[in-house]
N, C-alpha and C positions, 0 to 999 in steps of 0.2 A: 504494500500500500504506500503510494507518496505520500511525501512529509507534509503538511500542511499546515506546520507554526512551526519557521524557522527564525530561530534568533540569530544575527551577525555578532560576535563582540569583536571589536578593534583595539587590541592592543598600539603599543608604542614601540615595539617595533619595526625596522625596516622592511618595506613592501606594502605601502599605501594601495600600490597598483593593484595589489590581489581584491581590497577589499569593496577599492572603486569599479575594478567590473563584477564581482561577484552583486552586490545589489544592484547594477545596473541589471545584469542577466534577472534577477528575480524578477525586479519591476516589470522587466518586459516578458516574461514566462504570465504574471499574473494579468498582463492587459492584455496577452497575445501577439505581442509584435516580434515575436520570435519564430522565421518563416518554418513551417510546417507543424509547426504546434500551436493547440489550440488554448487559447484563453485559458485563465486558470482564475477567476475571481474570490476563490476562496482560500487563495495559498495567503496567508496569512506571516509578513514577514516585520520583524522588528528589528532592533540594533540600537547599540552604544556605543560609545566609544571613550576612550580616559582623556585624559586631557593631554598627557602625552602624546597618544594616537593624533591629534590638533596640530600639534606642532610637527610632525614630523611627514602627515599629510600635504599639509602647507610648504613645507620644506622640498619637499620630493615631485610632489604635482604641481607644485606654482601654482596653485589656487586654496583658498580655505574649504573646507571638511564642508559642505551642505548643511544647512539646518533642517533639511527638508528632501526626502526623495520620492517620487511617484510610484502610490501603493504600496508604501514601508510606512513605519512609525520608528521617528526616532525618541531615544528616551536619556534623561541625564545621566551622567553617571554616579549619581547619588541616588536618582530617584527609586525608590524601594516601592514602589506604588505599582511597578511593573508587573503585569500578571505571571511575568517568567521567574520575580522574585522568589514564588512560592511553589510549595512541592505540591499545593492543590489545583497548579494550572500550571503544568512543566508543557514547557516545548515540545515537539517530537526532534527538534534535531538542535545543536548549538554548533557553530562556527566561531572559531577564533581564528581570526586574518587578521593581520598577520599574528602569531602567537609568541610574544616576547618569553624569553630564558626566564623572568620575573613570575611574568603572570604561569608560565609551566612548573613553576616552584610553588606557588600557590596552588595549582590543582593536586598537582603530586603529594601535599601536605596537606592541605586544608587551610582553611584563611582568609584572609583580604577585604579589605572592607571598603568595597564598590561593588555596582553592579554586575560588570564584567565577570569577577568571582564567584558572584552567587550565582548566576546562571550558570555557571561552569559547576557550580556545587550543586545548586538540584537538580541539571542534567545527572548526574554523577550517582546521587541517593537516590532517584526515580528510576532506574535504568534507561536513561535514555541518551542518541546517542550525542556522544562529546566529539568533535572534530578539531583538533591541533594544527594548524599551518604552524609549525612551528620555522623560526628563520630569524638562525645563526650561524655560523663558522667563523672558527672550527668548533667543534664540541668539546667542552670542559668532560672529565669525570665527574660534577655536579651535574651537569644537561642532562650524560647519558641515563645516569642513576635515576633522575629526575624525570626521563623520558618512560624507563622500567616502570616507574611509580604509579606512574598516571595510565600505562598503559593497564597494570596491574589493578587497577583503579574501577579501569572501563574505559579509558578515553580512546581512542584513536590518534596516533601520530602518523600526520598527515606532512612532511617536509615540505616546505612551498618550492621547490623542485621541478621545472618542466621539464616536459617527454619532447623527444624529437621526429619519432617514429613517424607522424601522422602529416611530418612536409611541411609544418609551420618555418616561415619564411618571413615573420614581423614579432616584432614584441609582446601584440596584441595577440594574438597567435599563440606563441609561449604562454602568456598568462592561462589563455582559454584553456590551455591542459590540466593546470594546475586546478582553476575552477569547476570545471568539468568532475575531476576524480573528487575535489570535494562534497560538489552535488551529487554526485554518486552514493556515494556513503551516508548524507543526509536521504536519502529516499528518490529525491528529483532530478532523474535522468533527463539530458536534454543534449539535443544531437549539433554541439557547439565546433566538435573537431570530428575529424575522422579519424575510429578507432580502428585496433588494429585487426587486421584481417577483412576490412571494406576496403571495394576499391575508388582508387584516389579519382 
């Protein structure tokens, strides 16, 4: 069954790029502007983002972080009022894009006191599922330990890591792999590259 409450968190992190086409792909999965698939107005997608995540959006994309995107909700990252706060209205999938060394030490442990965390945390005690773009290099002995944890956890580590297989030939392109395998794992398959074994 697809996912249909997907929460974004945006870590501080390098790789704004993931997180700006990943909600871009949702919005247009939910309005249908996505060619061969059909509208989806009940895919229900939220996000946050740290303040960190702000500055380093800003920094990497030459524009400020949106307050606003078509067919999302965004939400503070204080605001606890969020319905993904709580473990009586868990998401069906959580994405962290990019997913800072920080906040994967927070899931691996428990903790943190924003938003970002606690969706990571009642994904985690609901069983449901966790997605990690994680992205750093190189890896500490804390990362990997830290990546064991959270996998052991239940999370998913997801390396923000493009595939080349499929002939991508732009940036954009590489991203889409990355987005692609995330949506994957969140439930929302969506025919953004060519996989492998189709032909090109």
């Amino acid at each position: 069954m697809s996912a249909k409450h997907i929460v974004v968190a945006i870590s501080g992190a390098s790789g704004s790029i993931y997180p700006r086409r990943l909600l871009s792909v949702l919005s247009a999965a939910r309005s249908g502007s996505i060619p061969g698939v059909a509208a989806d107005p009940g895919l229900d997608v939220h996000w946050v983002a740290t303040a960190n995540a702000e500055l380093v959006w800003s920094q990497e994309l030459g524009e400020p972080m949106p307050a606003a995107i078509e067919g999302t909700r965004r939400w503070d990252a204080h605001d606890f009022s969020a319905p993904f706060a709580s473990g009586s209205s868990p998401p069906d999938a959580v994405i962290v894009a990019p997913c800072s060394m920080s906040t994967l030490a927070r899931v691996a442990h428990g903790g943190g006191g924003d938003l970002c965390s606690r969706a990571c945390e009642v994904a985690l005690k609901e069983r449901r599922t966790l997605i990690l773009l994680v992205r750093e290099t190189p890896l500490s002995l804390v990362h990997l330990r830290n990546m064991v944890a959270a996998t052991e956890a239940g999370a998913i580590i997801l390396p923000a890591i493009p595939s080349f297989y499929s002939g991508v030939t732009s940036l954009e392109g590489a991203v889409d792999t990355v987005v692609v395998r995330a949506l994957d794992r969140a439930g929302l398959p969506l025919p953004l590259v060519r996989r492998w074994g189709e032909p090109s």
